[in-house]
C-alpha positions in Angstrom: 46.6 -30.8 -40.0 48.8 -27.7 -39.6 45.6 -25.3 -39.4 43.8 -27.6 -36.5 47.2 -27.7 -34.6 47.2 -23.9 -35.0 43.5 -23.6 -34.0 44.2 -25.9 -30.9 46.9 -23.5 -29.9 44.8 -20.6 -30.5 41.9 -22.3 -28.6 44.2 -23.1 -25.5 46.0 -19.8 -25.7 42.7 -18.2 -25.4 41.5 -20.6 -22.5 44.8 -19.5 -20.2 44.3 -15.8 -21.3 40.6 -16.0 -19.9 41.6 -17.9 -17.1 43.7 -15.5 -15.8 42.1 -12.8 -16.0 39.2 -13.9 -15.2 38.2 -11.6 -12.7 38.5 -8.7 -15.2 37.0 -10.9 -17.4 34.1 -11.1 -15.3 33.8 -8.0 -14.4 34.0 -6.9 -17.8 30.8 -8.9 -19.0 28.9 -7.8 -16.2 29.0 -4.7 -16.7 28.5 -5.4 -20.7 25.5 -7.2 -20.0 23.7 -6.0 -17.1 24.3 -2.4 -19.7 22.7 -4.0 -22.5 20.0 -5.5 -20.7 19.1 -2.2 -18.7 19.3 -0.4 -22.9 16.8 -3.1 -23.8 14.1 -2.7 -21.0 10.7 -1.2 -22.4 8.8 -2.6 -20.4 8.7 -5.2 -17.2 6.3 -7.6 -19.3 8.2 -8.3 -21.8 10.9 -10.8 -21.1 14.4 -9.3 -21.2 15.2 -12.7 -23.8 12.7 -11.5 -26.3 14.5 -7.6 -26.7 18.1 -9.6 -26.9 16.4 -11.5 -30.0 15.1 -8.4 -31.3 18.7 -6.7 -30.8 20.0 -10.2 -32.1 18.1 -9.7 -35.5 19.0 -5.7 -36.0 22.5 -6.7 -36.0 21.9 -10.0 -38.2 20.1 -7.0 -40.6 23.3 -5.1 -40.9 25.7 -8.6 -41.6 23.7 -10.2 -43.7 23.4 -6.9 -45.7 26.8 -6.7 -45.7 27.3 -10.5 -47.0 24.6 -10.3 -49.7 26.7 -6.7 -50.7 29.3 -9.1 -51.1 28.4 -11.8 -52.5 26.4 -10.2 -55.5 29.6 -7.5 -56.2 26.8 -4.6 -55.1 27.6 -1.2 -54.2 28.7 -0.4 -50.4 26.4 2.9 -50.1 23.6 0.3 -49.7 24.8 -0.5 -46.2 23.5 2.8 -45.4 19.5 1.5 -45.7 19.6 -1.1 -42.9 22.4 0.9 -40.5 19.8 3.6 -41.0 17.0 1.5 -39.9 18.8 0.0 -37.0 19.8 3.1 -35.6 16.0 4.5 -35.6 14.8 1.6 -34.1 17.8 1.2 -31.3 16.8 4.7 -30.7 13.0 4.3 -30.5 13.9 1.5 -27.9 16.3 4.0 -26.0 13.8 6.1 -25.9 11.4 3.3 -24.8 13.5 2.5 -22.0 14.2 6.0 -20.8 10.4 6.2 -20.2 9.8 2.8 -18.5 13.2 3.8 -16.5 11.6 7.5 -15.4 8.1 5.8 -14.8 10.0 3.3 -12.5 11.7 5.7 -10.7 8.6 8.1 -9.6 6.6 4.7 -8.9 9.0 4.1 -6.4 9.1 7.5 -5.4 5.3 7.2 -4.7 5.7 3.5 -3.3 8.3 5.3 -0.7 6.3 8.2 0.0 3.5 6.0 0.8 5.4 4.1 3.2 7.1 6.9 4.6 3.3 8.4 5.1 2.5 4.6 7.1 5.3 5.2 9.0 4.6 8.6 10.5 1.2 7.7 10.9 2.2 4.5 12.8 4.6 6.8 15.2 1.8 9.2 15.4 -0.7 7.0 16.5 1.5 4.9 19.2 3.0 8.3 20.3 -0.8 9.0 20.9 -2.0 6.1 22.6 1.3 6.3 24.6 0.9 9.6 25.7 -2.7 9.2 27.2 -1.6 6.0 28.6 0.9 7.5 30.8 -1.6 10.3 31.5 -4.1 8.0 33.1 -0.9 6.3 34.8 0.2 9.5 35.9 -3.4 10.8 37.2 -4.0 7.6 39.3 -0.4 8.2 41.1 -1.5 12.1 41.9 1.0 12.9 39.5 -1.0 16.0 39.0 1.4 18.0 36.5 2.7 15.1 34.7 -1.1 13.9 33.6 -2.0 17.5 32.7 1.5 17.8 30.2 0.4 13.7 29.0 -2.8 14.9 28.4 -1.9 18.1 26.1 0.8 15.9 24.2 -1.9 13.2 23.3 -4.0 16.1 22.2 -1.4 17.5 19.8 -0.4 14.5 18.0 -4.4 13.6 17.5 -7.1 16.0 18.4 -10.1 14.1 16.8 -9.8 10.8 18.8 -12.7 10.0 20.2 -10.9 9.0 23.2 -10.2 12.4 24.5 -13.1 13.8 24.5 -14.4 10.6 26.8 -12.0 10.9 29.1 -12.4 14.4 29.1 -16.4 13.7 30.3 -15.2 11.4 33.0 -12.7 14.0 34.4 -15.4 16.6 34.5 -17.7 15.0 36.4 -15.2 13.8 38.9 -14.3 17.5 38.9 -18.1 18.5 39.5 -18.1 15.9 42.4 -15.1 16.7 44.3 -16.2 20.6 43.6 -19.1 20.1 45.6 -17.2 17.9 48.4 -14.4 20.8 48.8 -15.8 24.1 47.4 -16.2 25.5 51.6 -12.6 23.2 52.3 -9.9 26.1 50.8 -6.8 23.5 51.5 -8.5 21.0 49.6 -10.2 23.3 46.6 -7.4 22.1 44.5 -8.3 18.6 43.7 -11.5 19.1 41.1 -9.6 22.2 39.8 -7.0 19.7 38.4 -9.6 17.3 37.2 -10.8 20.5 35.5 -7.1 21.1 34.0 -7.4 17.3 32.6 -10.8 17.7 30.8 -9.3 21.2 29.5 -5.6 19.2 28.9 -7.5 16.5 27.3 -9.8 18.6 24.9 -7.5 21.4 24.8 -9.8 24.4 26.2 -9.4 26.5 29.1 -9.7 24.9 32.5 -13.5 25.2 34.4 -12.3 26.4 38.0 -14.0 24.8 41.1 -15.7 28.2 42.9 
């Protein structure tokens, strides 16, 4: 009667110690757990439950060594054996998880890299198409310097679109047409001689000249 009372008391005592300090508490087994479970991680297809069995039984090795040591009055040394063998395995999972953990690591590294790579290439490509659009905008308003600078800034951030050099075949012949309209008209000589500077903007070459 006396050793349930005491157990009751022990029980309860425990229960208001862990209630308040719970938080620590917590905090405590988070860390505890969220330790052992990273220790245990050899790979992501094997369920974390599985390698807390496996760590379950290593430790059940050493006890129940240590109660049949007991219980048949044999010598202590022989507790040695199956500490041994836990301790090589524990470290052959270690080492296990150090891998899986250093593999993880430069797969992300790659993963991010890759994205990174999408990224720019994303930036590059509306930096492109922005460029030549404000170009075309800029062309159509006689904004004769603003084009040309467009132009060379699409060309830059992607030289090998097809786009360039099509635009740059339009510009030339409206350059060739207007040449022949105001090659005699010396106030006007200017206009194909900017087309010219497109098509050279645009495929980045020096400008043809309207003579």
């Amino acid at each position: 009667m006396k050793d349930a009372k005491s157990i009751s008391i022990l029980l309860g005592l425990f229960v208001f110690i862990a209630f308040v300090l719970s938080n620590l508490v917590g905090r405590v087994s988070a860390y505890f757990f969220t330790s052992i479970d990273s220790f245990l991680l050899i790979s992501n297809s094997i369920p974390p439950i599985i390698m807390w069995m496996v760590l379950g039984l290593l430790l059940g090795l050493i006890f129940g060594s240590l109660v049949a040591i007991k219980k048949y009055r044999l010598d202590y040394k022989l507790l040695i054996y199956p500490i041994a063998v836990v301790l090589l395995l524990l470290a052959v999972i270690y080492g296990l998880s150090r891998f899986t953990k250093k593999r993880g690591d430069n797969s992300d590294l790659s993963s991010n890299s890759a994205k990174a790579a999408s990224s720019k290439r994303k930036s590059k490509i509306k930096g492109f198409d922005e460029n030549l659009t404000k170009g075309i905008e800029a062309v159509e308003k006689e904004e004769y310097k603003d084009a040309e600078d467009f132009f060379k800034l699409a060309n830059a951030l992607d030289s090998k679109d097809s786009r360039l050099d099509s635009l740059a075949k339009v510009y030339l012949q409206i350059g060739e047409e207007k040449c022949k309209l105001y090659r005699h008209r010396k106030n006007l000589r200017y206009l194909p001689d900017y087309y010219f500077r497109y098509a050279a903007a645009l495929q980045n070459t020096s400008p043809k000249i309207c003579k």
